[in-house]
N, C-alpha and C positions, 0 to 999 in steps of 0.2 A: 504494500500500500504506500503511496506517495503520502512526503510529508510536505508541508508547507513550505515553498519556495522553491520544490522541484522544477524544474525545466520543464517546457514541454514536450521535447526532443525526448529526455528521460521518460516521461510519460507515455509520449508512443513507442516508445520500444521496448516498454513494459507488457504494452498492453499487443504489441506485436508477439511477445515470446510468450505472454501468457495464452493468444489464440484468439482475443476476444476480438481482432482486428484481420480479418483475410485477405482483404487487398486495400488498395490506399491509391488516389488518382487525382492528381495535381494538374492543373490546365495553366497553362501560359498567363491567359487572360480573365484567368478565372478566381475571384474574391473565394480564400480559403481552398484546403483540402479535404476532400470527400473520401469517408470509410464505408467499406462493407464489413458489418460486423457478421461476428459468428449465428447470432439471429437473426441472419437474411434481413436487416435492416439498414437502412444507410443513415447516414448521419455526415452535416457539413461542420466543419470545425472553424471558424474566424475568429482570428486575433486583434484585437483593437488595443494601443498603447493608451495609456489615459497621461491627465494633464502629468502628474506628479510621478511618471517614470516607471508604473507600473502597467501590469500585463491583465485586460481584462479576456476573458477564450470564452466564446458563445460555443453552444453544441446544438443542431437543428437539424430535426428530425425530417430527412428530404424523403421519403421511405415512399410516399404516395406520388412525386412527383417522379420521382425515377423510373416507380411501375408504371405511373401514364404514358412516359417516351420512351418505354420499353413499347407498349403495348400501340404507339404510333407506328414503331421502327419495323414492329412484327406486321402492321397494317399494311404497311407501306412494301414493306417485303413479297409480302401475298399477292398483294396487286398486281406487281412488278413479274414476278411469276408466272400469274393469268395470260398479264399480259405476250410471255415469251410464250407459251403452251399453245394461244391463240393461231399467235402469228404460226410457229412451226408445225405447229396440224394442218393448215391448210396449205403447205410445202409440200409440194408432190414429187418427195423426196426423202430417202431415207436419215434420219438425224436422231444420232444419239451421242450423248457425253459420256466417255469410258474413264474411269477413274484409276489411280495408280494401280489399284490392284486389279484391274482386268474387269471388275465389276459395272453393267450398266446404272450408272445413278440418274441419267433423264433422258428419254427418247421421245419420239412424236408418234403419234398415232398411225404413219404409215410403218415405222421400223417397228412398229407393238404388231403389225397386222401379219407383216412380214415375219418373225422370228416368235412373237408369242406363240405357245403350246394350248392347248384348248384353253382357250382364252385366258388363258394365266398369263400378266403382265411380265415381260425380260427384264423389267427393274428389279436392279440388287443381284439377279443373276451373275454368273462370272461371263463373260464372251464366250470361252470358247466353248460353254456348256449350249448356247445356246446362237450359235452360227457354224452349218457345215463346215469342214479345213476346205473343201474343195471352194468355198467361198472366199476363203483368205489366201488364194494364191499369188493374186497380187499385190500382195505382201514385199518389201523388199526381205533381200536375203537375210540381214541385220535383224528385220522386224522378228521376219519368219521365225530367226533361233531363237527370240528373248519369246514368243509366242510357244513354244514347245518347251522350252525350258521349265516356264510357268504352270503350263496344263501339265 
């Protein structure tokens, strides 16, 4: 427990090694530093000097404003997605995004038509589970080995 006149430096790095603090995110432009504490709440911390040389440290609870531009950003995300599913379904064309690990993570509705199995979606699938080899032959040679190595 902090005694009277501790630093506040000291103070967060108390409460850093005690746990009660998980991340910590400082903005250039931004009045005070912001906690996530260990009960998923935030909290901004600002410092104000008073006249006579001392330190007075607000603590505000921003807990409800964080989940609102959380819950914008995830708005905003969705949309933005719609809107790429839109456009690419109507591509009369096969399009899929393949992930490090060989796995489909988004395709269009013509590559679902094309490689889905009784109607079971090829997302999350691995590639090569789910596209003939006769279909990857034009593959460059390079491709072709890191593609067998994997499967």
């Amino acid at each position: 427990m902090p005694v009277p006149g501790t630093s506040i430096e000291s103070v967060r790095e108390l409460a850093f090694a005690s746990g009660l603090i998980v991340e910590e995110h400082r903005e250039p432009d931004s009045e005070g530093v912001v906690f996530l504490l260990s009960n998923d709440r935030w909290v901004q911390m600002t410092e104000r000097p008073t006249r006579e040389g001392g330190l007075v440290v607000l603590y505000s609870d921003i807990t409800d404003v964080k989940n609102s531009e959380m819950a914008r950003r995830i708005k905003a995300l969705e949309e933005s997605e719609r809107w790429i599913r839109v456009v690419t379904d109507h591509v009369p064309a096969l399009i899929a995004y393949v992930g490090a690990d060989l796995s489909i993570q988004f395709c269009n509705q013509v590559y679902e038509a094309w490689y889905g199995r009784n109607g079971e979606s090829p997302l999350g699938m691995r590639l090569i589970s789910c596209t003939r080899r006769n279909c990857i032959n034009g593959f460059c040679h390079r491709c072709w080995k890191c593609w067998l190595a994997i499967a």
